[in-house]
N, C-alpha and C positions, 0 to 999 in steps of 0.2 A: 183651494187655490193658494198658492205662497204667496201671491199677491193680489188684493182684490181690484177688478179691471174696473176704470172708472169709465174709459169708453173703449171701442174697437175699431181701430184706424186700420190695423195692418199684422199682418202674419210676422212680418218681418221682426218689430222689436218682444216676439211673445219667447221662451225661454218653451224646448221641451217638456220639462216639467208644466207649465203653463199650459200648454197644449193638450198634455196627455190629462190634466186634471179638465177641463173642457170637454174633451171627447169623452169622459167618465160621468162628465155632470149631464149627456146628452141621452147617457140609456135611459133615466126615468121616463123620457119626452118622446123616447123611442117605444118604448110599452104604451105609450098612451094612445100612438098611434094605432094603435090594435086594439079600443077597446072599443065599442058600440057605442059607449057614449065619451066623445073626445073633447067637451065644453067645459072647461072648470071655472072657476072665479077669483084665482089665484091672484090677479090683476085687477081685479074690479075698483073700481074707480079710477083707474091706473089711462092716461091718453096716449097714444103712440102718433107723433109727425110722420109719414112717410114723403119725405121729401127729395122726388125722382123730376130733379133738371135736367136729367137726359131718357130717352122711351124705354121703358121695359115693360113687360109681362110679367114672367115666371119668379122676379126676385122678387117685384111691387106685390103679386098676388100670395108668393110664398109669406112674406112677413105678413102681410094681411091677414092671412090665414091660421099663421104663429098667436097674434096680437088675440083674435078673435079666440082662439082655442084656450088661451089662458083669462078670458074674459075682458080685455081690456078693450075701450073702445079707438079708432083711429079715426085719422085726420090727413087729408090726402091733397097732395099737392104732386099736379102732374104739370111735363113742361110745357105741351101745348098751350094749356088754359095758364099758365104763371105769368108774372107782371112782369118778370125777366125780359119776356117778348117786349115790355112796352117801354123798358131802359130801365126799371129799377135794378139796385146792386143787391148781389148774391147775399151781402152782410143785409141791408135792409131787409131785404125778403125772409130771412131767416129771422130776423129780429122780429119782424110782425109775427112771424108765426110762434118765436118765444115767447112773445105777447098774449097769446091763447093760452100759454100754460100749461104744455106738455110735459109729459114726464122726461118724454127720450125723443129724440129725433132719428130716423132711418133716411140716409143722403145718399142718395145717386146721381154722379155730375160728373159732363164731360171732362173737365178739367182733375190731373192730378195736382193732389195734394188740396183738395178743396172742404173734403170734411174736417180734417186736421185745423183749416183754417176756424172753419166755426166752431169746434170745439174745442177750440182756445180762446174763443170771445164768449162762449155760452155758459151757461152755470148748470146743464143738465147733460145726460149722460148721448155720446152720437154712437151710434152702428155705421162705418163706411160700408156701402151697397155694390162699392164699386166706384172706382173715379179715374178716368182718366186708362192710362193705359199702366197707373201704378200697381192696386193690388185690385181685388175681391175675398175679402177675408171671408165672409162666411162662406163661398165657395168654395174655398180649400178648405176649409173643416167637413162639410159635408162629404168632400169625396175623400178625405185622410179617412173619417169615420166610414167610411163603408168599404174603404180597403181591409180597414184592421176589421171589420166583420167579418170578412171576404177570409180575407187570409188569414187574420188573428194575428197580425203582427205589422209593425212600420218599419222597423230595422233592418237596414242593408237590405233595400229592394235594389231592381234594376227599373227604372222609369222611362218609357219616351214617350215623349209631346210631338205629339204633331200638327202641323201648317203656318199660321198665321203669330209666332210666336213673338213677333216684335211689335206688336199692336192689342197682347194679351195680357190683362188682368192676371186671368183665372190661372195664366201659366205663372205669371211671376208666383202666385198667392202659394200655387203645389210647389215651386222649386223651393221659397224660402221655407216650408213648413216641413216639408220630408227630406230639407237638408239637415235637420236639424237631428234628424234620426240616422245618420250616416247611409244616405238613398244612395246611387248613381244615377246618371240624367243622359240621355242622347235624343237632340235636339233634331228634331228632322222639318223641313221645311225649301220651299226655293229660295234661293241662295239670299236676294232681297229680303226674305221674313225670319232669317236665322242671323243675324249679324256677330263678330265676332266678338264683339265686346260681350254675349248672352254668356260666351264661358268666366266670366269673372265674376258672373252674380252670384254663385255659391261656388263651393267645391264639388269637383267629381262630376265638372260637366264635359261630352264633347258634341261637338258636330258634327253631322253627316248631310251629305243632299240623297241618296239614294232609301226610301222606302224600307225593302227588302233587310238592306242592312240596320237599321235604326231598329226595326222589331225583334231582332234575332235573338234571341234571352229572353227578352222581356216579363216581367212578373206584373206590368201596368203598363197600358197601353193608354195616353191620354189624347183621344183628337178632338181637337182644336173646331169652333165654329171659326167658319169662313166668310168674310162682309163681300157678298157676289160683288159688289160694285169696286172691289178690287181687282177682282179676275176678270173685269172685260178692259185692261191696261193693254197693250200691243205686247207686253213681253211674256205676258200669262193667260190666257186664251183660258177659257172654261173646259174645254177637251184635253187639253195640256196637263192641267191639274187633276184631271179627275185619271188619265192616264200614269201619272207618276204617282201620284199621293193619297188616293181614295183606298181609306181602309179596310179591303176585300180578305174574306174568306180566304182567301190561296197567301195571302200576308199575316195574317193572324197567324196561322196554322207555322211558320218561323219566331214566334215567341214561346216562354216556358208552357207546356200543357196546362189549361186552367190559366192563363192569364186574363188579367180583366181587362176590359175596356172601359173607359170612360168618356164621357161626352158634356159636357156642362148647357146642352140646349140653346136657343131648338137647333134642335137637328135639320139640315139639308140633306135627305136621303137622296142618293145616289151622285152626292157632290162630294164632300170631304167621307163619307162613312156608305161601303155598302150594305141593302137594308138587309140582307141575311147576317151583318155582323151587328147591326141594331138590334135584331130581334131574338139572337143568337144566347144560349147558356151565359156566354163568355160576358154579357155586357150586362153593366150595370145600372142604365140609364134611369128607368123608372123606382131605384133604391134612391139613388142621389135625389131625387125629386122627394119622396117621400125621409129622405134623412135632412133635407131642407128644411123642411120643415119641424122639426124635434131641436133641430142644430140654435135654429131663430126661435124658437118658444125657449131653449134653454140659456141663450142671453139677454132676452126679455125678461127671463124671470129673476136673472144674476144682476143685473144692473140696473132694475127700478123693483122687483120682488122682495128684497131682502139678502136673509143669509141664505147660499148656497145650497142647494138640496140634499138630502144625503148621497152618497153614492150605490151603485148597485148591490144587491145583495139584499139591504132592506129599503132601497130605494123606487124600485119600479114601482109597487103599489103606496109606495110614502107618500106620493105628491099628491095620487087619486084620491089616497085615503082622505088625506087634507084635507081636499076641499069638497068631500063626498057629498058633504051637509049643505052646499050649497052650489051642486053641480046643475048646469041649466040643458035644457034640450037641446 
């Protein structure tokens, strides 16, 4: 790394370089997922907070899964049970929980800019999980990382995002990260979830409201999850949308042959994505899942591990080798 990350707030301030030595330091943790025995003790004695003040699954179980694989154990604050419900402040509540003595905190909160907050008052290292409608940085690594497997390369792709893109993390996290590789971007969505200020976030964006058109090239196809409880509004009817913007087989087949699809979960089949395009060569959903997890073991290990891993070549069996002598079941 040119510079070593003391936390992970945001895609935004990271440099290509930065990025691309990240996605290198992920293959070790990508082998490991392919081995019969995936438990090391790399982390051992090592605590991880996972600290989700707003509901999630697949990210809460993803780094859990991360923490666990490198041996570390976790510490779990969800927001139904938090004191938050009962008026304590975000600063206290995080402050107790420094009080236990965690290595690293992992934050998910509705509010942007809210890990940045506590990771300017904490003295150990944050992972932003997600906050607000700013980024999801490990989500864009993960799906950057299984592009460049995909296709073996990040440079001058043709990208479109689709749906829900003014209410989207994961889309800010992919624009600011493969703008950084000179992408192109075409924004598709109803006219209310594309707004026009979206072309100033990076370079090389435009808009379109038609489907058909937004896919036509395409070398990435990103669709977007859809919050149902925005589509029963008087101006977006659930049939409305699934009519215009559901990502069908006969739309696909208008992007570059071999384009991918991606989907950041869960999925609503037969809402925003149809399920022959979920299940379909072209998509990659169940990689990003499984590169989820390598992505989050390999910033666990960067930011309370030590020194960085080596990179591939003598890397894939470096890490296992490591801690072979005290690999657990």
């Amino acid at each position: 790394m040119p510079q070593r990350l003391q936390h992970l707030l945001g895609i935004e301030p990271l440099s290509a370089e930065q990025i691309t030595s990240l996605l290198d330091m992920s293959k070790p943790f990508q082998e490991i997922q392919q081995h019969s025995l995936k438990k090391l003790a790399t982390l051992r004695g090592k605590t991880v907070a996972l600290a989700f003040f707003e509901p999630s699954t697949r990210t809460r179980i993803s780094f859990g899964t991360a923490a666990a694989r490198l041996g570390a154990d976790t510490m779990n604050l969800q927001a139904e049970s938090s004191s938050l419900r009962k008026g304590e402040s975000l600063l206290d509540t995080v402050k107790t929980l420094d009080a236990m003595k965690p290595d690293l905190i992992v934050m998910r909160h509705a509010s942007s800019g809210a890990p940045q907050f506590v990771a300017e008052r904490l003295a150990i290292p944050v992972i932003n999980a997600g906050d607000g409608t700013h980024e999801h940085p490990t989500q864009g690594l993960l799906d950057v990382l299984t592009v460049r497997d995909r296709l073996g390369t990040l440079a001058d792709l043709n990208i479109t995002i689709v749906g829900d893109i003014l209410h989207s993390r994961v889309a800010r996290s992919n624009l600011h990260l493969l703008a950084k590789f000179g992408c192109r971007f075409t924004l598709c969505g109803p006219a209310m979830w594309v707004p026009k200020e979206l072309e100033t976030l990076v370079p090389n964006v435009r808009r379109v409201l038609r489907i058909e058109e937004a896919v036509e090239g395409a070398d990435v196809v990103l669709v977007l999850r859809v919050q149902t409880e925005r589509l029963h509004e008087p101006q977006l009817p659930v049939d409305e949308y699934i009519l215009l913007y559901q990502m069908t087989p006969e739309r696909l087949r208008l992007a570059k042959p071999g384009a991918l699809v991606l989907h950041p979960g869960p999925m609503i089949r037969g809402l925003e994505i149809d399920p022959a395009v979920a299940d379909g060569p072209q998509s990659c959903v169940l990689e990003q899942v499984t590169n989820g997890v390598a992505v989050r073991m390999m910033l666990l290990y960067l930011l309370i591990g030590g020194p960085p891993p080596e990179l591939p070549g003598e890397a894939p069996t470096s890490v296992a080798q490591k801690d072979s002598t005290h690999a657990a079941d």
